[in-house]
C-alpha positions in Angstrom: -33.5 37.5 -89.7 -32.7 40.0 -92.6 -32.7 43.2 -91.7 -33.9 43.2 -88.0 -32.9 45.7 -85.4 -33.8 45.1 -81.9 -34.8 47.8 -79.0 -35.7 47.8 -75.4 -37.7 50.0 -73.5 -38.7 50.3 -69.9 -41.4 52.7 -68.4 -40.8 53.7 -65.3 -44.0 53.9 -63.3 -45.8 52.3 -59.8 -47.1 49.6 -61.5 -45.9 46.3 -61.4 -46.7 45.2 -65.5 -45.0 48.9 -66.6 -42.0 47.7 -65.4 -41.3 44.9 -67.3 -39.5 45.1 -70.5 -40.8 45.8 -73.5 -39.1 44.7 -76.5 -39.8 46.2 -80.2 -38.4 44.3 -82.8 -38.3 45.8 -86.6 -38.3 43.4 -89.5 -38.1 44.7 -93.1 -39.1 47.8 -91.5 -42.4 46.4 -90.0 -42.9 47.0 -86.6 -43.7 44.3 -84.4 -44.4 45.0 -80.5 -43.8 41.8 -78.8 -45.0 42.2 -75.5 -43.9 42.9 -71.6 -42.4 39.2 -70.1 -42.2 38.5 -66.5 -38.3 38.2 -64.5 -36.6 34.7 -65.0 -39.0 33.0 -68.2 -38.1 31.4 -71.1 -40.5 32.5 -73.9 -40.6 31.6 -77.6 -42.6 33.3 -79.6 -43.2 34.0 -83.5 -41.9 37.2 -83.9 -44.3 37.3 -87.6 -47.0 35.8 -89.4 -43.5 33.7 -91.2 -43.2 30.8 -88.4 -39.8 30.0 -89.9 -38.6 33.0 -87.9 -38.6 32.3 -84.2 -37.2 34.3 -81.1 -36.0 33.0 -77.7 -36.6 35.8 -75.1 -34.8 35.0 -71.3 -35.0 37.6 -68.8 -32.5 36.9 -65.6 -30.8 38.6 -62.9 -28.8 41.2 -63.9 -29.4 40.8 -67.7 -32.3 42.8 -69.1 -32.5 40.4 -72.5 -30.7 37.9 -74.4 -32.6 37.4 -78.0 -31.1 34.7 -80.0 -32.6 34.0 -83.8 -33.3 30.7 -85.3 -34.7 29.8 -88.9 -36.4 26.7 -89.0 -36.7 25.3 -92.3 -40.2 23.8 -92.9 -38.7 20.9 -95.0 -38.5 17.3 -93.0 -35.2 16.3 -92.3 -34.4 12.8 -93.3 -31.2 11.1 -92.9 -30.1 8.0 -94.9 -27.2 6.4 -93.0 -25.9 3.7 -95.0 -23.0 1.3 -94.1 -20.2 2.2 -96.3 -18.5 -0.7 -96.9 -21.6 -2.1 -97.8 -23.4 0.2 -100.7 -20.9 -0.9 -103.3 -19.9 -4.3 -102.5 -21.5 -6.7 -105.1 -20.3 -9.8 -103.5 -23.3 -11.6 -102.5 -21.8 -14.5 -101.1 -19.9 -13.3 -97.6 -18.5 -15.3 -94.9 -19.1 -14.5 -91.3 -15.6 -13.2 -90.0 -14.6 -13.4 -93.9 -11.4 -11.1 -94.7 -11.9 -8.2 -97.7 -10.4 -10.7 -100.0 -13.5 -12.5 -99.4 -16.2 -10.9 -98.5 -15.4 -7.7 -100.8 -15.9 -3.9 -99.7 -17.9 -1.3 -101.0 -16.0 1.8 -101.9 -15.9 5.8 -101.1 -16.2 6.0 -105.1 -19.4 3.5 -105.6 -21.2 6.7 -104.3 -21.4 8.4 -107.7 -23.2 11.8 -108.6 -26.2 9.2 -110.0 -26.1 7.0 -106.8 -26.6 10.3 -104.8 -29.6 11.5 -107.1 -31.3 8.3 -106.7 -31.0 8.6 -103.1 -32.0 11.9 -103.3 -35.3 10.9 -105.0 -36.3 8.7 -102.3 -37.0 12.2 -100.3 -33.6 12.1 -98.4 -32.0 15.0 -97.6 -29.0 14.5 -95.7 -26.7 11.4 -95.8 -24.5 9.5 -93.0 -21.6 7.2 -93.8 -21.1 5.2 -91.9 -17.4 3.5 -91.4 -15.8 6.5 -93.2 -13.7 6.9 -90.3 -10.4 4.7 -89.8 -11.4 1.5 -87.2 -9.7 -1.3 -86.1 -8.9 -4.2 -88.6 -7.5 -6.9 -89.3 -6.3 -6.2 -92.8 -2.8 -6.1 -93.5 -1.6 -2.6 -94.4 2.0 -2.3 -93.3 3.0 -1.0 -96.7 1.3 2.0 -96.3 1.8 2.7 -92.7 -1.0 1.0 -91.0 -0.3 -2.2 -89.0 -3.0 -4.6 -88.3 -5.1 -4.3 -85.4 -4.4 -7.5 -82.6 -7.3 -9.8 -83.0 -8.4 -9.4 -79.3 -10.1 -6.2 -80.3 -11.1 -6.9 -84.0 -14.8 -8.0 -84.3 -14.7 -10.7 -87.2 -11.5 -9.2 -89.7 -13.0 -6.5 -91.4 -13.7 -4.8 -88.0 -16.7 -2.5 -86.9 -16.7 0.7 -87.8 -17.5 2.0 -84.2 -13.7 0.7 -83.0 -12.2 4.0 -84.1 -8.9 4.0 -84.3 -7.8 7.7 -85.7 -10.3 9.9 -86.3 -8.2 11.8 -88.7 -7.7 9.1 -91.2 -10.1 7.3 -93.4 -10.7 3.6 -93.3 -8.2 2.5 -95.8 -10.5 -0.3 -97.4 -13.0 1.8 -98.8 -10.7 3.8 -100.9 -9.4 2.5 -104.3 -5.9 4.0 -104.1 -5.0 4.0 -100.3 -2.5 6.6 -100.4 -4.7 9.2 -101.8 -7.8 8.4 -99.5 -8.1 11.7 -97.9 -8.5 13.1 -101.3 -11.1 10.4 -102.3 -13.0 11.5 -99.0 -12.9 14.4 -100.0 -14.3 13.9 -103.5 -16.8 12.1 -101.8 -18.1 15.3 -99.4 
C-alpha cells in the first residue's frame, strides 16, 4: 500500500466494546476507520473500495496489532510446466529406456524469445521447467566432470528429472555447450 500510515487508538471507558482497539488506517490521505475487533481473531477485511488491497488484523496476548499488507493481483495465474527435455526434441521415433543418442533431447536454447510469446499467447503467465535441475543419468560425462549415475538408481538412461542429484548444477543434456550451461540457464531465466 502506497502511502499508508497506520494508528491505534484505545478509549478508555466501562464498556466492554470501547475497549477494543480501534485502528485508523490513511491511504492516499483518505481516511478509513476500520472498526473495533474482539481479543484473539483473525480478520481480513478490504481496507477500500480497491479489493486488490487487503489487510490481515490479529489481536493476541500481549500484542495490541500485527497488520501485514498484501496486493492481490486480479489476473489468473496460470502455470505452463513443460518437460524440458521434451519441448525441443524433434525426434519422433524414441525407444523406451533409449539413450540421448537415441532418443534426442530438447534443449535450454529451443526456448526462444518466439517460443515464449507463443506460449504467452495461450494466456500463460508463468512458466515451470521441468528437469532444469542436474538428475541422475546414465549418460557418460566424465570429460566434463560428471560420472554416470549406477544403473540401480537410473529410471530408463536418460533418468527422471525428480532424481536430483545437485541442485546447483544444470542437467548437462539440455545445454548445447556443457561447460557453459549455467550461463545458458541463465540466458534462459
Amino acid at each position: 500500500v502506497i502511502n499508508s500510515t497506520v494508528g491505534i487508538s484505545e478509549k478508555n471507558s466501562s464498556t466492554d466494546w470501547l475497549r477494543l482497539p480501534l485502528l485508523i488506517l490513511l491511504i492516499s490521505n483518505r481516511k478509513f476507520t476500520i472498526g473495533r475487533y474482539a481479543d484473539n481473531h483473525i480478520i481480513l477485511y478490504y481496507v477500500s473500495n480497491n479489493p486488490t488491497q487487503l489487510f490481515h488484523y490479529i489481536r493476541a496476548e500481549n500484542v495490541h496489532l500485527v497488520l501485514t499488507f498484501t496486493t492481490m493481483n486480479k489476473k489468473k495465474i496460470i502455470i505452463y510446466q513443460v518437460f524440458t527435455r521434451l519441448f525441443g526434441n524433434t525426434n519422433t521415433a524414441c525407444l523406451c529406456g533409449g539413450s540421448i543418442t537415441e532418443n534426442g533431447c530438447g534443449k535450454m536454447s529451443d526456448f526462444t524469445v518466439g517460443a515464449l510469446r507463443e506460449i504467452k499467447k495461450l494466456g500463460i503467465t508463468h512458466i515451470w521447467y521441468t528437469g532444469i535441475i542436474e538428475h541422475a543419468t546414465q549418460t557418460d560425462y566424465t570429460a566434463y566432470g560428471i560420472a554416470p549415475d549406477h544403473p540401480a538408481i537410473v529410471k530408463g538412461k536418460a533418468g527422471s528429472p525428480y532424481a536430483i542429484k545437485d541442485y546447483y548444477d544444470v542437467d548437462p543434456d539440455l545445454a548445447n555447450d556443457v561447460p557453459k550451461r549455467m550461463k545458458e540457464f541463465e540466458n534462459l531465466v
